[in-house]
MARGU-976911 format. One record per residue (C-alpha): y, x, z. Coordinates in steps of 0.25 Angstrom, whole numbers, plus 5000, padded with zeros to 4 digits. Last residue first. Layout:
% MARGU-976911
+------+------+------+
!   yy !   xx !   zz !
+------+------+------+
!    Y !    X !    Z !
...
+------+------+------+
This chain:
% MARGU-976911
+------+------+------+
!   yy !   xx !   zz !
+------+------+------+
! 4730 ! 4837 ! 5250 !
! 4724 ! 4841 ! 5238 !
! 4721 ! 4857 ! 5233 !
! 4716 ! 4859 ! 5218 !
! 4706 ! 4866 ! 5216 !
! 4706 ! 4881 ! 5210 !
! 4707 ! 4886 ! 5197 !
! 4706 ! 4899 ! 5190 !
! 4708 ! 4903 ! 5177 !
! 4709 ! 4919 ! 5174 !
! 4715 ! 4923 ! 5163 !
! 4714 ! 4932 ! 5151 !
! 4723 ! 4935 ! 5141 !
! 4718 ! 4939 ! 5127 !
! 4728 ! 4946 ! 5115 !
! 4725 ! 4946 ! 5102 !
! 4733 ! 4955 ! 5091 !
! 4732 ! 4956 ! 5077 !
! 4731 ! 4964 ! 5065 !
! 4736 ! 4977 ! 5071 !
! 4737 ! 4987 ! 5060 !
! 4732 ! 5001 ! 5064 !
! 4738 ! 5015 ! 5066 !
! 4733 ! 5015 ! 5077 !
! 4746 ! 5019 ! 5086 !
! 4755 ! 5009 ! 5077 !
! 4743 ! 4997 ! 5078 !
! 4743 ! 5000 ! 5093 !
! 4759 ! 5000 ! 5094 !
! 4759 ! 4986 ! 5086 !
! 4749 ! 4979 ! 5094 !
! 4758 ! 4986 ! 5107 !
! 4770 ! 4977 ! 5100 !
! 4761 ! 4964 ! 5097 !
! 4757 ! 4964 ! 5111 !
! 4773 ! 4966 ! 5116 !
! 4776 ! 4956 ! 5108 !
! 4766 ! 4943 ! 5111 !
! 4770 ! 4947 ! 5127 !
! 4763 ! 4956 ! 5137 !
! 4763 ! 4945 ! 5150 !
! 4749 ! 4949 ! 5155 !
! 4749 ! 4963 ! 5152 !
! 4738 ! 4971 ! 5144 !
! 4727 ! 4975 ! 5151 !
! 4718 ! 4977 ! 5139 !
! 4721 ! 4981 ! 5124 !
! 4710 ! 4979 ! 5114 !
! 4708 ! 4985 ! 5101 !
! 4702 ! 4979 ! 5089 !
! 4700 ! 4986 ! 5075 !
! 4699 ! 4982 ! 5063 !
! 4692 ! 4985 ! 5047 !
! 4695 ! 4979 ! 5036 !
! 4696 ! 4992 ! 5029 !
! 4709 ! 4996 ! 5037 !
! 4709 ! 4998 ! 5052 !
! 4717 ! 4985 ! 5055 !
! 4719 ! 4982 ! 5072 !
! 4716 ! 4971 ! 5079 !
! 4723 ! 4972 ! 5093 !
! 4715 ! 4965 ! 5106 !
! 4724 ! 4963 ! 5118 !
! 4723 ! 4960 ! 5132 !
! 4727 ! 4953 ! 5144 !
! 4722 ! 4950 ! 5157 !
! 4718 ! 4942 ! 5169 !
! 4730 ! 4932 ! 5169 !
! 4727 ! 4922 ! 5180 !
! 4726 ! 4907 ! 5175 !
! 4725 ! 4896 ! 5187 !
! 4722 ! 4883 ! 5189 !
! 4725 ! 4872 ! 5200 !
! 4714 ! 4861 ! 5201 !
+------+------+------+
């Protein structure tokens, strides 16, 4: 049986500090399929600079698509 993983799409959840022991989540979609580790914690850092807010962490969710098909014998 022969498997197959398509990337369907990205995105990123920020976690932001509003004081009082309060957060807030935001969600970014459609991001890129190959957006490396740094260039993510770079926008989380423009975000938390336009806010005004401190970024506490950073998640980001990738889906695929598994699909398999039988394998061919001769």
């Amino acid at each position: 049986m022969a498997v197959k993983a398509e990337w369907k799409k990205t995105g990123i959840y920020l976690e932001h500090d509003l004081g009082y022991g309060k957060t807030r989540r935001r969600t970014f979609n459609g991001v890129n399929a190959d957006a490396a580790a740094e260039k993510i914690a770079e926008f989380a850092d423009i975000i938390g600079k336009l806010t005004g807010e401190n970024v506490l962490g950073i998640k980001v969710t990738r889906t695929e698509e598994i699909t398999s098909s039988p394998a061919v014998s001769d």
